[in-house]
PDBQT receptor file of N, H, CA, C and O in Angstrom, charges set to zero:
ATOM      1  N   UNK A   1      97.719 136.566 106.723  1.00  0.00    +0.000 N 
ATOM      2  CA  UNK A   1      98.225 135.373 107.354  1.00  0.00    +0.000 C 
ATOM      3  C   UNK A   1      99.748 135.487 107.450  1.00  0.00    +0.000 C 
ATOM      4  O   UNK A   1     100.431 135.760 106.463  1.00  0.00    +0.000 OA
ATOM      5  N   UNK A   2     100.197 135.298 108.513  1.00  0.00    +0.000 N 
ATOM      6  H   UNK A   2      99.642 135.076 109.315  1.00  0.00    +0.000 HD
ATOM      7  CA  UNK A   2     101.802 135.549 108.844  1.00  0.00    +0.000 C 
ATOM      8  C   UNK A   2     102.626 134.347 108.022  1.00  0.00    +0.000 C 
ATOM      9  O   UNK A   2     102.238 133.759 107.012  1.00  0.00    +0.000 OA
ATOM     10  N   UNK A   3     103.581 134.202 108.578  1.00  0.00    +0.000 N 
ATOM     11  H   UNK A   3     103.896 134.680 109.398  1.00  0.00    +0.000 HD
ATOM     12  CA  UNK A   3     104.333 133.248 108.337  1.00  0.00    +0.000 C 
ATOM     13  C   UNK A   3     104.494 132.040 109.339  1.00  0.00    +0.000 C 
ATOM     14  O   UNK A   3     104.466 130.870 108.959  1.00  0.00    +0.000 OA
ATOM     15  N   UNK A   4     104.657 132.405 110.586  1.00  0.00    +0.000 N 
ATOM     16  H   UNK A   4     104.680 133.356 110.894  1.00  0.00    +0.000 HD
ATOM     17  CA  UNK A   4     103.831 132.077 111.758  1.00  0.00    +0.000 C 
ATOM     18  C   UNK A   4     102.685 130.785 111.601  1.00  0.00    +0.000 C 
ATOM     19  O   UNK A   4     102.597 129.645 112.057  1.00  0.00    +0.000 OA
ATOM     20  N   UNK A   5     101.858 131.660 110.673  1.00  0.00    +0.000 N 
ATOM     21  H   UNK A   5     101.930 132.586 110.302  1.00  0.00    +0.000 HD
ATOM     22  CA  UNK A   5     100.565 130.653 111.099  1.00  0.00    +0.000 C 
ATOM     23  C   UNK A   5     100.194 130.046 110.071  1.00  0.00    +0.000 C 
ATOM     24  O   UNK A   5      99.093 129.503 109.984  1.00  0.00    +0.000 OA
ATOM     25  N   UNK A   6     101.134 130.061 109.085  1.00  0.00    +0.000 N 
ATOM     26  H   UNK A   6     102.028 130.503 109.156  1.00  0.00    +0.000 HD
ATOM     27  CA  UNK A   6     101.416 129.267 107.515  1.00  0.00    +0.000 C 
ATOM     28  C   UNK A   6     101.846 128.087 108.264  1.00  0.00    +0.000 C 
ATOM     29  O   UNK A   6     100.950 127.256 108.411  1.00  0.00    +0.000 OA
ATOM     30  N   UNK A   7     103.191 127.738 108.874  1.00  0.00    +0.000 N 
ATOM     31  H   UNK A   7     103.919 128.413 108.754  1.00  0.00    +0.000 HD
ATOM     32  CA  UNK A   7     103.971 126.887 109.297  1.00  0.00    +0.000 C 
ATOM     33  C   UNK A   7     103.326 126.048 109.814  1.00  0.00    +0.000 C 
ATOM     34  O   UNK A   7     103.216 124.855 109.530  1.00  0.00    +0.000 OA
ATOM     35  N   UNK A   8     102.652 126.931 110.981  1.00  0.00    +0.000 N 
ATOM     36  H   UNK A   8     102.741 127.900 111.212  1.00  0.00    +0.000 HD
ATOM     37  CA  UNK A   8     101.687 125.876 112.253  1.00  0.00    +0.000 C 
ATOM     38  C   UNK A   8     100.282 125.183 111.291  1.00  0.00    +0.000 C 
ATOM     39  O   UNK A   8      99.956 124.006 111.443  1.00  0.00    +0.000 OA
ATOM     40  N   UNK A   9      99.800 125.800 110.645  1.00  0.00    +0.000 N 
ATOM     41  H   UNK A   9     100.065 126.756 110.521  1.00  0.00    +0.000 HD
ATOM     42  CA  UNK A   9      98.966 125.099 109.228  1.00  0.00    +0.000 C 
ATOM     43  C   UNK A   9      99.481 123.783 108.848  1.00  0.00    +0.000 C 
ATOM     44  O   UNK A   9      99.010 122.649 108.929  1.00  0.00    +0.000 OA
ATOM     45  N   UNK A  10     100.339 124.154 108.508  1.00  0.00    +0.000 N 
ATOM     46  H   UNK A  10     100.721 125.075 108.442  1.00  0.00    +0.000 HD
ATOM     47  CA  UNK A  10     101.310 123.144 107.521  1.00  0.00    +0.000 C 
ATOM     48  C   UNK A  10     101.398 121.715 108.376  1.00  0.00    +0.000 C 
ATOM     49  O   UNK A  10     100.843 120.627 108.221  1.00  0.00    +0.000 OA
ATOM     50  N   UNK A  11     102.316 122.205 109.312  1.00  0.00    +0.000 N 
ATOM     51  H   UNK A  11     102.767 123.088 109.438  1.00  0.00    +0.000 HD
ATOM     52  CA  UNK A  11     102.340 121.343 110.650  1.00  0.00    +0.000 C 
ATOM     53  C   UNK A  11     101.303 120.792 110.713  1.00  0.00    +0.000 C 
ATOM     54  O   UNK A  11     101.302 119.932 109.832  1.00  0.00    +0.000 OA
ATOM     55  N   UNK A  12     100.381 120.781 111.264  1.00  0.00    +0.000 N 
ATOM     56  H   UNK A  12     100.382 121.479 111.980  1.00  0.00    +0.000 HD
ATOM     57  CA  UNK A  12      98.956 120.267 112.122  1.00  0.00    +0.000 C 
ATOM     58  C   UNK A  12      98.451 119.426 110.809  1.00  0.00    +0.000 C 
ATOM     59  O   UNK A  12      98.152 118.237 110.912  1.00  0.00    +0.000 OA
ATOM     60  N   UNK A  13      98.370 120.220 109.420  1.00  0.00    +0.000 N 
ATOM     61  H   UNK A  13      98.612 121.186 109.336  1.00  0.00    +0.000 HD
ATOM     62  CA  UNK A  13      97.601 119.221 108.505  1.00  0.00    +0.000 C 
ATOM     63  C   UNK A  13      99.213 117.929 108.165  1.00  0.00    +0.000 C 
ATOM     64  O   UNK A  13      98.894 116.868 107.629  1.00  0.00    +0.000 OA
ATOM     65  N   UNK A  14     100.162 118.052 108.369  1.00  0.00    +0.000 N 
ATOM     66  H   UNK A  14     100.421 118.914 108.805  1.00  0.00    +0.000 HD
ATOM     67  CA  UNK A  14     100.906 116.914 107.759  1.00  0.00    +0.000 C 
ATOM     68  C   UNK A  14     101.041 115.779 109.224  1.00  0.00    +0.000 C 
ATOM     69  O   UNK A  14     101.383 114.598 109.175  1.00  0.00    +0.000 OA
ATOM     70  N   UNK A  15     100.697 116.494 110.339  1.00  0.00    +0.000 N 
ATOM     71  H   UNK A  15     100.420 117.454 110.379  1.00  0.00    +0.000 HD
ATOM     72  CA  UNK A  15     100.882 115.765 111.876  1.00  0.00    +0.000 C 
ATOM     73  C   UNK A  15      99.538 114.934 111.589  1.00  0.00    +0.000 C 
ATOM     74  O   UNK A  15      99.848 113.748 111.480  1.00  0.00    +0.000 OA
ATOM     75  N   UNK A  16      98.212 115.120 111.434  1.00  0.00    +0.000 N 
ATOM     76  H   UNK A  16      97.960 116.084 111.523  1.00  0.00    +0.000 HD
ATOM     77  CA  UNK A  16      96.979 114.164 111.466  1.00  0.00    +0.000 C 
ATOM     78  C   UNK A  16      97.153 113.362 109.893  1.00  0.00    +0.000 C 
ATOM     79  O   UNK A  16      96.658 112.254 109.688  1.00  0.00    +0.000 OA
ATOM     80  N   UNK A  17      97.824 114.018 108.998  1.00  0.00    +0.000 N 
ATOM     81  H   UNK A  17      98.226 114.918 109.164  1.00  0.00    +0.000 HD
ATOM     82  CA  UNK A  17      97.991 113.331 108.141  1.00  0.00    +0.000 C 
ATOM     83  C   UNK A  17      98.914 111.661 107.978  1.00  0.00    +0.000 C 
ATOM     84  O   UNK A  17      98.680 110.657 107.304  1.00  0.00    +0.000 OA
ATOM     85  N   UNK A  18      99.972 112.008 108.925  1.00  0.00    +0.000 N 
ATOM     86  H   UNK A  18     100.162 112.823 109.472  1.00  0.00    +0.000 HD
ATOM     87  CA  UNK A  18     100.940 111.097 109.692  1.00  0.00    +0.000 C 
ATOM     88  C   UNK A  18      99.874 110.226 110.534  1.00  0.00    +0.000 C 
ATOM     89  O   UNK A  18      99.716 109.023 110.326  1.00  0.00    +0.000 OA
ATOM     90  N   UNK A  19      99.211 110.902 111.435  1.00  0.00    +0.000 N 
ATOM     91  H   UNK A  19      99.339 111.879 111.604  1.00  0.00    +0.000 HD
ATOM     92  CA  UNK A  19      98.461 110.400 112.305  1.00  0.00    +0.000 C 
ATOM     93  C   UNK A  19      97.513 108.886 111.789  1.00  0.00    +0.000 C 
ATOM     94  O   UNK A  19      97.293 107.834 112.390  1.00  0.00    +0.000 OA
ATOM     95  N   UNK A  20      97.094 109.398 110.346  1.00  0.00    +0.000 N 
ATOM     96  H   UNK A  20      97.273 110.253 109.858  1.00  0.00    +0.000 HD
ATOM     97  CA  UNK A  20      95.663 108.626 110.146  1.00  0.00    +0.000 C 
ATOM     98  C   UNK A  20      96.358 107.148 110.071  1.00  0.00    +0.000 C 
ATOM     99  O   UNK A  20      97.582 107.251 110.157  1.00  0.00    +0.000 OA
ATOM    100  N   UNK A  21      95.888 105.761 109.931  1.00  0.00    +0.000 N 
ATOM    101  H   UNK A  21      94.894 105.677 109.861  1.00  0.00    +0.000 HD
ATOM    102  CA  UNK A  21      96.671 105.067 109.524  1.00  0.00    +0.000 C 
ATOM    103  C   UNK A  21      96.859 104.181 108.145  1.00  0.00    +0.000 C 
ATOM    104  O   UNK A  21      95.822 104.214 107.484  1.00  0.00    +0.000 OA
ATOM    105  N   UNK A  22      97.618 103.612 107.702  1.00  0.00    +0.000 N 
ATOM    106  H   UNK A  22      98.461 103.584 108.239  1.00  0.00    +0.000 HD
ATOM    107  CA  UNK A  22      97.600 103.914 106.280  1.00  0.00    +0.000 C 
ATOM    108  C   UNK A  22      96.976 103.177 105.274  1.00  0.00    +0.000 C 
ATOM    109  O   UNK A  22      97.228 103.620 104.153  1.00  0.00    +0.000 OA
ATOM    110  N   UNK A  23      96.186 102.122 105.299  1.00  0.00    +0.000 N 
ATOM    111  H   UNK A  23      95.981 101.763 106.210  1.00  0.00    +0.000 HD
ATOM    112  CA  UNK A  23      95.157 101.831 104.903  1.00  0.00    +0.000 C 
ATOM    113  C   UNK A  23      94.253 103.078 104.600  1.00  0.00    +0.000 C 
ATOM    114  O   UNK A  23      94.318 103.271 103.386  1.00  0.00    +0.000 OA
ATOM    115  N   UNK A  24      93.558 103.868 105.110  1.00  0.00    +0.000 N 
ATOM    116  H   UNK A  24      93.506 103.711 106.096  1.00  0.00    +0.000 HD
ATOM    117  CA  UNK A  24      93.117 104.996 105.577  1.00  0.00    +0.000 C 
ATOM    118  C   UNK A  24      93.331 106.480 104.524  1.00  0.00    +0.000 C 
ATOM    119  O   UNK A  24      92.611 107.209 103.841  1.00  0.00    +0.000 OA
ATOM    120  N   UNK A  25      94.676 106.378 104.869  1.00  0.00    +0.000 N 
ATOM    121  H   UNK A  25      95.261 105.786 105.424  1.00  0.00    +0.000 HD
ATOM    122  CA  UNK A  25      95.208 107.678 103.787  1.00  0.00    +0.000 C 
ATOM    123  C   UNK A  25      95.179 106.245 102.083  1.00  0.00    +0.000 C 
ATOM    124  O   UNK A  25      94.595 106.739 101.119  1.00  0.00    +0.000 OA
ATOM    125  N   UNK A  26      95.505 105.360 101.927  1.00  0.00    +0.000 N 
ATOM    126  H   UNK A  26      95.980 104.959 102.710  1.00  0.00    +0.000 HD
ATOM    127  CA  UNK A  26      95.186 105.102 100.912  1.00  0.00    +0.000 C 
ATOM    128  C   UNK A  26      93.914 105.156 100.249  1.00  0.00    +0.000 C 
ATOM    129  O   UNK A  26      93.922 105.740  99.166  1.00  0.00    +0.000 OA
ATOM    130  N   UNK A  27      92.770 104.660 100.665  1.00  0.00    +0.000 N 
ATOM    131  H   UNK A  27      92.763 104.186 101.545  1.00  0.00    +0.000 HD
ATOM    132  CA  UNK A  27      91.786 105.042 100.881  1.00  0.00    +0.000 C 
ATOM    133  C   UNK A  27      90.878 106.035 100.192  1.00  0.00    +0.000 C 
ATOM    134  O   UNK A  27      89.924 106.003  99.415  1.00  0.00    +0.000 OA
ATOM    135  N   UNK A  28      91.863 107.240 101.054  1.00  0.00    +0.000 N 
ATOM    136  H   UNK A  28      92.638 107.265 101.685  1.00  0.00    +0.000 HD
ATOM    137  CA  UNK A  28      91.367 108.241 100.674  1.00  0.00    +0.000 C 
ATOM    138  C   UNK A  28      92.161 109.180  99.011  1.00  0.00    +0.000 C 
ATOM    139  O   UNK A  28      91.779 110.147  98.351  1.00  0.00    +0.000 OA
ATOM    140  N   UNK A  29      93.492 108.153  98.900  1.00  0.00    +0.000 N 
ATOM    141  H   UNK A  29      93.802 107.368  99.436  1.00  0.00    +0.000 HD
ATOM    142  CA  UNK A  29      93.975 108.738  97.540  1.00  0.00    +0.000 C 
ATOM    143  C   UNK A  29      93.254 108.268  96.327  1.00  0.00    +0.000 C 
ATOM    144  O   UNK A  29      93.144 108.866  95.257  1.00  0.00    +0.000 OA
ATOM    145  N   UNK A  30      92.719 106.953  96.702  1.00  0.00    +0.000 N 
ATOM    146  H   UNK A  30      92.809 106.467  97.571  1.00  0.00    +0.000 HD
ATOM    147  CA  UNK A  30      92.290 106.293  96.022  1.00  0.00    +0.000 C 
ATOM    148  C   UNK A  30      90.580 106.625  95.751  1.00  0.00    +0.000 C 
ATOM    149  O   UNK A  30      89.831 106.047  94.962  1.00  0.00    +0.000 OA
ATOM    150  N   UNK A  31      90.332 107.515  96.490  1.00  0.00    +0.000 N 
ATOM    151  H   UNK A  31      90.940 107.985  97.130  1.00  0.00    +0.000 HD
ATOM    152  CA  UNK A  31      88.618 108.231  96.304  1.00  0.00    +0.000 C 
ATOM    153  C   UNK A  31      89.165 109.538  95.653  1.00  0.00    +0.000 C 
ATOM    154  O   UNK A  31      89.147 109.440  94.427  1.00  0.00    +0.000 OA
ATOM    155  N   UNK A  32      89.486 110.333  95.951  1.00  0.00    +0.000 N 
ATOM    156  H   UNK A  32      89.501 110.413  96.948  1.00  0.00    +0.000 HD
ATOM    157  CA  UNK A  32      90.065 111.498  94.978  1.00  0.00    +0.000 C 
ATOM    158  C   UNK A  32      90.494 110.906  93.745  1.00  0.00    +0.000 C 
ATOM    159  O   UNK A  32      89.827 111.597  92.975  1.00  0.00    +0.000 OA
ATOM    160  N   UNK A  33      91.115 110.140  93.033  1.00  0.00    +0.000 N 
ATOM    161  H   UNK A  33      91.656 109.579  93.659  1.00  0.00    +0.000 HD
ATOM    162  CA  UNK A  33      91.738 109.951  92.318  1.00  0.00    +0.000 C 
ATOM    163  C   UNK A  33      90.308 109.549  91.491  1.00  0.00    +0.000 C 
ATOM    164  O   UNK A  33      90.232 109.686  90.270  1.00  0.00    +0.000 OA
ATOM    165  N   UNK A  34      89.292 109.085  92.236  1.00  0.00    +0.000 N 
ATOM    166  H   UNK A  34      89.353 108.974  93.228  1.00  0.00    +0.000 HD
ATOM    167  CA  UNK A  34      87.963 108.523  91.397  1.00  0.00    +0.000 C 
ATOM    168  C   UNK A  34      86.955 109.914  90.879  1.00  0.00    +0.000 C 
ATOM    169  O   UNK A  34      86.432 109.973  89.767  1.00  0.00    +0.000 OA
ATOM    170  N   UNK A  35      86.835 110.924  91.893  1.00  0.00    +0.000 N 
ATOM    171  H   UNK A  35      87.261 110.876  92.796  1.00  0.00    +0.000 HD
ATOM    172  CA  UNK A  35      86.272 111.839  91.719  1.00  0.00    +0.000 C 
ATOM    173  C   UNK A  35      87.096 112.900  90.693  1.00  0.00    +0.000 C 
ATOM    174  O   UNK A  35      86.444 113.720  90.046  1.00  0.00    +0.000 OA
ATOM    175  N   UNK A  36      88.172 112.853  90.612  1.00  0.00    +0.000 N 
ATOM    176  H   UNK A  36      88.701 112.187  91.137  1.00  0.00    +0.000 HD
ATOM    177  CA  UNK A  36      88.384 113.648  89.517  1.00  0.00    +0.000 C 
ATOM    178  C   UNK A  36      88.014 113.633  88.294  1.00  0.00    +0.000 C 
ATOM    179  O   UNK A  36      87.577 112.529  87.968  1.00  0.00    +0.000 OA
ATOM    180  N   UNK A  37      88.006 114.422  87.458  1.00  0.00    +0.000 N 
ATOM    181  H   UNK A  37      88.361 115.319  87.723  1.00  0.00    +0.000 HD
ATOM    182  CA  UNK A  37      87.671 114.783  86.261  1.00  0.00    +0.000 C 
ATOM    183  C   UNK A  37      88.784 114.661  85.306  1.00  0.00    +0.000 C 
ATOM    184  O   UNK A  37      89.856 115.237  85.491  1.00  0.00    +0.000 OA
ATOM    185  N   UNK A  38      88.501 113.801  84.128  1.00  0.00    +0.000 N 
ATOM    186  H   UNK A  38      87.630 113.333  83.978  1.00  0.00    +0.000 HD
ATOM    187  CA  UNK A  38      89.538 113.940  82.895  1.00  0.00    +0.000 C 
ATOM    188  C   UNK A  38      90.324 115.087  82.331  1.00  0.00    +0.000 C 
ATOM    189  O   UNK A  38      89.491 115.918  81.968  1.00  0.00    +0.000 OA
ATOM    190  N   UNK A  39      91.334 115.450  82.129  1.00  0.00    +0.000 N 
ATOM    191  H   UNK A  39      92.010 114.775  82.423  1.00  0.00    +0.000 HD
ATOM    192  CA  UNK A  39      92.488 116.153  82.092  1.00  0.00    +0.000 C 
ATOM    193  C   UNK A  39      91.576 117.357  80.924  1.00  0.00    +0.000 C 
ATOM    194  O   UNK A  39      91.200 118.510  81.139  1.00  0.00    +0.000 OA
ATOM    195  N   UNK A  40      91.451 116.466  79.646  1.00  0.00    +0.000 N 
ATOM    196  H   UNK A  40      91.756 115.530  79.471  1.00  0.00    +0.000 HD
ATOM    197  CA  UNK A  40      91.069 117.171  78.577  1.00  0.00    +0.000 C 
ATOM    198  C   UNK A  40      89.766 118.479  79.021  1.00  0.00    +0.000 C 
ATOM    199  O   UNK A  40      89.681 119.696  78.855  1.00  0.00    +0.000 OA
ATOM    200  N   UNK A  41      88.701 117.170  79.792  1.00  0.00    +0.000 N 
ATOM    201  H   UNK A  41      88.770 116.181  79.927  1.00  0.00    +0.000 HD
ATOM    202  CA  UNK A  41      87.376 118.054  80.021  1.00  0.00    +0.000 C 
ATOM    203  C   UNK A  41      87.548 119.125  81.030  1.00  0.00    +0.000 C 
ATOM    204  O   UNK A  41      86.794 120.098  81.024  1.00  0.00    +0.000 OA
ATOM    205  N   UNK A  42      88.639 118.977  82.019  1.00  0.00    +0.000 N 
ATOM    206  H   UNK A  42      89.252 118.187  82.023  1.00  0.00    +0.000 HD
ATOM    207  CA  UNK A  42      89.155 120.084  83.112  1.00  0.00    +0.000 C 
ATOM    208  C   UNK A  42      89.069 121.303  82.136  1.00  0.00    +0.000 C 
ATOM    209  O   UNK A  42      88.077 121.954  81.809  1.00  0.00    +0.000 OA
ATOM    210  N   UNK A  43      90.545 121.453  81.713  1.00  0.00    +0.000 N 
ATOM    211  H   UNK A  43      91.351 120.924  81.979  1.00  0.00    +0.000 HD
ATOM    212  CA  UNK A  43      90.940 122.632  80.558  1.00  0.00    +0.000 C 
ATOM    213  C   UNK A  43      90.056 122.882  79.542  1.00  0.00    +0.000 C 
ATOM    214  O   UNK A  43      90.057 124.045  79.137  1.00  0.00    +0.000 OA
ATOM    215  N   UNK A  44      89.062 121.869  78.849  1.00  0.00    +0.000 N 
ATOM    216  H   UNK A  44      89.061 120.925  79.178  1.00  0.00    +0.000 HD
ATOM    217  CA  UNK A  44      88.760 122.207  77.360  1.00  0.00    +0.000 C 
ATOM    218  C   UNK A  44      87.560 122.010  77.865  1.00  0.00    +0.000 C 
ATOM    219  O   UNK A  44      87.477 121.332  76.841  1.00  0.00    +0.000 OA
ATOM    220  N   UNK A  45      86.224 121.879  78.570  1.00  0.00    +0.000 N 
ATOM    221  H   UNK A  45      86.291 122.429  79.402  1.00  0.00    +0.000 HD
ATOM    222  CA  UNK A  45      85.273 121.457  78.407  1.00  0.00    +0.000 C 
ATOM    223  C   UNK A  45      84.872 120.425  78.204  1.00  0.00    +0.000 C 
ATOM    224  O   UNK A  45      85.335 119.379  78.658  1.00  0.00    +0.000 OA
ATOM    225  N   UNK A  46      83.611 120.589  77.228  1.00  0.00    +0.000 N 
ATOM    226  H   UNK A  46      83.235 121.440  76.859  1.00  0.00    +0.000 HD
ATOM    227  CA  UNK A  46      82.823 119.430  76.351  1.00  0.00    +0.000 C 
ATOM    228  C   UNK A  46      83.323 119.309  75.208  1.00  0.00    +0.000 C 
ATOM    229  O   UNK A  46      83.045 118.276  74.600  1.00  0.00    +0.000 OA
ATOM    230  N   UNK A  47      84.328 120.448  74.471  1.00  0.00    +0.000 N 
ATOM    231  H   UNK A  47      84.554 121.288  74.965  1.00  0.00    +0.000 HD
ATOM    232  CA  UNK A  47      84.529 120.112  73.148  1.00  0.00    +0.000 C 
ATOM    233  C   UNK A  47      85.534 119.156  72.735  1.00  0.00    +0.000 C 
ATOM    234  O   UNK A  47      85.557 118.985  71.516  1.00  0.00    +0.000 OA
ATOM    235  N   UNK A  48      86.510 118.372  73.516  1.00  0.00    +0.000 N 
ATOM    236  H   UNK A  48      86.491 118.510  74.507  1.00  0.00    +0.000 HD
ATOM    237  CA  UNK A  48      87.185 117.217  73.163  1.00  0.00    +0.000 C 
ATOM    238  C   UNK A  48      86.302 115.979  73.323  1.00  0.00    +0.000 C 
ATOM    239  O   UNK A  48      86.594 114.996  72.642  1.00  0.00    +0.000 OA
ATOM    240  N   UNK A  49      85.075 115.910  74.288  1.00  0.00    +0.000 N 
ATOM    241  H   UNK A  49      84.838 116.709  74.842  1.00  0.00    +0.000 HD
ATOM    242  CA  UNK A  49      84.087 114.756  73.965  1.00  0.00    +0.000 C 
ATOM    243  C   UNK A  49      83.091 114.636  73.041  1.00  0.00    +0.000 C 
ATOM    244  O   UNK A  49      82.303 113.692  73.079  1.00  0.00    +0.000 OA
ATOM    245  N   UNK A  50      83.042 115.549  72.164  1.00  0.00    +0.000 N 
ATOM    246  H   UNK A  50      83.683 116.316  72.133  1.00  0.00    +0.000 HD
ATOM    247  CA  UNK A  50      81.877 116.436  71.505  1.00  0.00    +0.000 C 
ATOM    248  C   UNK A  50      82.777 115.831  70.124  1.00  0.00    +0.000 C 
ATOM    249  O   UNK A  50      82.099 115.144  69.359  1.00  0.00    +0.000 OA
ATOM    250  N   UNK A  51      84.241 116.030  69.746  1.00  0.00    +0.000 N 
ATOM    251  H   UNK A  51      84.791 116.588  70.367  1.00  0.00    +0.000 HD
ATOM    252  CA  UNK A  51      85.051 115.616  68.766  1.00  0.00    +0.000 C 
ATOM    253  C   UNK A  51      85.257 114.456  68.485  1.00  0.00    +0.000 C 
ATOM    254  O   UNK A  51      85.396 113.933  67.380  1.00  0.00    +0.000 OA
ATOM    255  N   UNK A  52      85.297 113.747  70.156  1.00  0.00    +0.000 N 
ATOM    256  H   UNK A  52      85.184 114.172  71.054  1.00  0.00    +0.000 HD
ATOM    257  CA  UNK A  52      85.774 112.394  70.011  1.00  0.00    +0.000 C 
ATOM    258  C   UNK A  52      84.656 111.210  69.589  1.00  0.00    +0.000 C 
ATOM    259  O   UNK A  52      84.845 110.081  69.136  1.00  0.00    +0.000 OA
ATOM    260  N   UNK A  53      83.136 112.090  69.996  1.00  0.00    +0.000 N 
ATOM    261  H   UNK A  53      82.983 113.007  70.364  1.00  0.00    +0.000 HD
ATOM    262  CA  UNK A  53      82.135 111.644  69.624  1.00  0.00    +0.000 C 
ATOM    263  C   UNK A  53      82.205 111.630  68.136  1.00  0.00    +0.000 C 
ATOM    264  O   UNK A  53      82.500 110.671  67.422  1.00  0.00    +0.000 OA
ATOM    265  N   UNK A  54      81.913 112.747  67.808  1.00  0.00    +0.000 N 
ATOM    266  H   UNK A  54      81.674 113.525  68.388  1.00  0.00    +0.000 HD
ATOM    267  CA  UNK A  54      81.850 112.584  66.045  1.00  0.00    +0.000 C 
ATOM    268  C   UNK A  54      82.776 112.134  65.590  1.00  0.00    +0.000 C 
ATOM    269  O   UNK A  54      82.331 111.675  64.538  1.00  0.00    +0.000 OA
ATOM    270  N   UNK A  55      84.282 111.813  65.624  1.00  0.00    +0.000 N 
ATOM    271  H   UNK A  55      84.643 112.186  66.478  1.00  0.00    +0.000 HD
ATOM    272  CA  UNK A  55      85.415 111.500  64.997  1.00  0.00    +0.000 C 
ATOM    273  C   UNK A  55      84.570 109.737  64.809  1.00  0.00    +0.000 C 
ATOM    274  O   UNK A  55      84.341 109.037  63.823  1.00  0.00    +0.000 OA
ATOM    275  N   UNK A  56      84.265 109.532  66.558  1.00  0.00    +0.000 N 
ATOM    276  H   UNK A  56      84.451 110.101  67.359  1.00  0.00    +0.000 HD
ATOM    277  CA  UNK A  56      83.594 107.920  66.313  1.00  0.00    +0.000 C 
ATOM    278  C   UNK A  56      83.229 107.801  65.408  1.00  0.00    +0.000 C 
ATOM    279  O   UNK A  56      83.849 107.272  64.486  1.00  0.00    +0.000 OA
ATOM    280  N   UNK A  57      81.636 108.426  65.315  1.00  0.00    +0.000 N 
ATOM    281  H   UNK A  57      81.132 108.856  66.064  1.00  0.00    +0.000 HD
ATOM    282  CA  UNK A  57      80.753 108.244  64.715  1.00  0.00    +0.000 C 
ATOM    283  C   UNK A  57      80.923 108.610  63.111  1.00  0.00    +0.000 C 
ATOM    284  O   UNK A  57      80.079 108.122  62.360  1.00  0.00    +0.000 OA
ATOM    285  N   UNK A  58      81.786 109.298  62.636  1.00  0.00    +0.000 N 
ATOM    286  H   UNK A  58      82.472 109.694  63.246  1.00  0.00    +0.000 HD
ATOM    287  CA  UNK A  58      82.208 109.593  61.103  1.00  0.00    +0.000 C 
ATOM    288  C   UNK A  58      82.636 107.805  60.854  1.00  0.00    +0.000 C 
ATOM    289  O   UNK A  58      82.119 107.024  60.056  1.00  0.00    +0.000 OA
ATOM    290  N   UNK A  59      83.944 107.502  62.023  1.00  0.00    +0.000 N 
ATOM    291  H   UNK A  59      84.364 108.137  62.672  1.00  0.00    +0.000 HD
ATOM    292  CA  UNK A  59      84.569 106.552  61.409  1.00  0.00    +0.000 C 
ATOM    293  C   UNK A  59      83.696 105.144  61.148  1.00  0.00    +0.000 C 
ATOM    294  O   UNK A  59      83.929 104.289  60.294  1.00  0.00    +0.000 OA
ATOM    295  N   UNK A  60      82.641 105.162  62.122  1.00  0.00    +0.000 N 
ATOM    296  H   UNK A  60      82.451 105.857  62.816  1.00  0.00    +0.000 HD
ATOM    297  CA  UNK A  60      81.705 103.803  62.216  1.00  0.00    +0.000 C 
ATOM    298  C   UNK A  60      81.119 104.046  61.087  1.00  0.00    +0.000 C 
ATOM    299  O   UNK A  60      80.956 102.934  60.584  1.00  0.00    +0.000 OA
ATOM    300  N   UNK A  61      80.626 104.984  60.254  1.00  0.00    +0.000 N 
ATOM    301  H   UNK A  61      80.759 105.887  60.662  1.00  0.00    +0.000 HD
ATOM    302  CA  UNK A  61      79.887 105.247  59.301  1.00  0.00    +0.000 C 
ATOM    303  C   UNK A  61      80.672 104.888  58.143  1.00  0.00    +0.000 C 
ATOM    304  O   UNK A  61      79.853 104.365  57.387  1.00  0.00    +0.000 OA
ATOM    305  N   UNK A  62      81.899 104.875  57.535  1.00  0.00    +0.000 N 
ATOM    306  H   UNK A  62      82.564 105.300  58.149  1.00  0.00    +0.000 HD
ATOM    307  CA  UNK A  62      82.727 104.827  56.590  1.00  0.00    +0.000 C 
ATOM    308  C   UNK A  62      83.079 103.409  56.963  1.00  0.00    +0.000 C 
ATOM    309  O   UNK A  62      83.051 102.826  55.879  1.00  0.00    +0.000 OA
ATOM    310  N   UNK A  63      83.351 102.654  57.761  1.00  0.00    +0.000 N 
ATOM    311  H   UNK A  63      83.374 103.127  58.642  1.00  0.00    +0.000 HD
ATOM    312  CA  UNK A  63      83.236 101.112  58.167  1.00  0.00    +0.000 C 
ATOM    313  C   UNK A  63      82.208 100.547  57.884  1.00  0.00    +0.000 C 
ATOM    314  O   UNK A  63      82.506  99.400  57.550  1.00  0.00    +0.000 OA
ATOM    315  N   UNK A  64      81.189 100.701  57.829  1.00  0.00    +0.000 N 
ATOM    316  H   UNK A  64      80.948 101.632  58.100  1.00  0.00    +0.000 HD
ATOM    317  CA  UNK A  64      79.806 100.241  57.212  1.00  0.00    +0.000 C 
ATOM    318  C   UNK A  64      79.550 100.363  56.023  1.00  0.00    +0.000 C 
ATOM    319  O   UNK A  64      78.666  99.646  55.553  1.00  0.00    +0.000 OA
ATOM    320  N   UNK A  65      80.254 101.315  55.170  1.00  0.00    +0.000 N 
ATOM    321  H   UNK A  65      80.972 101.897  55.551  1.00  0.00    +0.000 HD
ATOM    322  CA  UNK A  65      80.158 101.618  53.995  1.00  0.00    +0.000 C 
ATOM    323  C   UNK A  65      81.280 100.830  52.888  1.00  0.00    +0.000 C 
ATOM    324  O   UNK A  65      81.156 100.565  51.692  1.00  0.00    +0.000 OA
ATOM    325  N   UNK A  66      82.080 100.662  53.572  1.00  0.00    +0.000 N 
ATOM    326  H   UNK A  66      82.181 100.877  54.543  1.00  0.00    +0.000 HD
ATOM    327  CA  UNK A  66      82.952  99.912  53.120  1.00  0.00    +0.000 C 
ATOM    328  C   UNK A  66      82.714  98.175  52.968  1.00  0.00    +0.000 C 
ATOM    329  O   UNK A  66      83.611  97.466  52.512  1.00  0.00    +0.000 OA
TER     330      UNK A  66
């Protein structure tokens, strides 16, 4: 891919991007922003929900005991 046809890329997606209107592009930040995935589970998996689970569940157990 040249440099050329990087630019004209660039161009065309920020021109319909301009284009849409903005209700629209909000919209749509606001659906990505839903479909993403939590920071931790991106990088680490299951094992920060897997921790945060048991950390719960230790602490609910020692609250009851008390």
């Amino acid at each position: 891919m040249s440099t050329n046809d990087y630019v004209r890329f660039v161009t065309q997606q920020f021109v319909s991007y301009m284009d849409a209107p903005k209700e629209d592009r909000k919209q749509q930040k606001q659906q990505r922003r839903a479909e993403k995935e939590p920071f931790l589970n991106k990088w680490f998996g299951v094992m920060p929900l897997s921790a945060t689970l048991f950390y719960r569940n230790v602490k609910n157990k020692r609250k009851k005991s008390s």
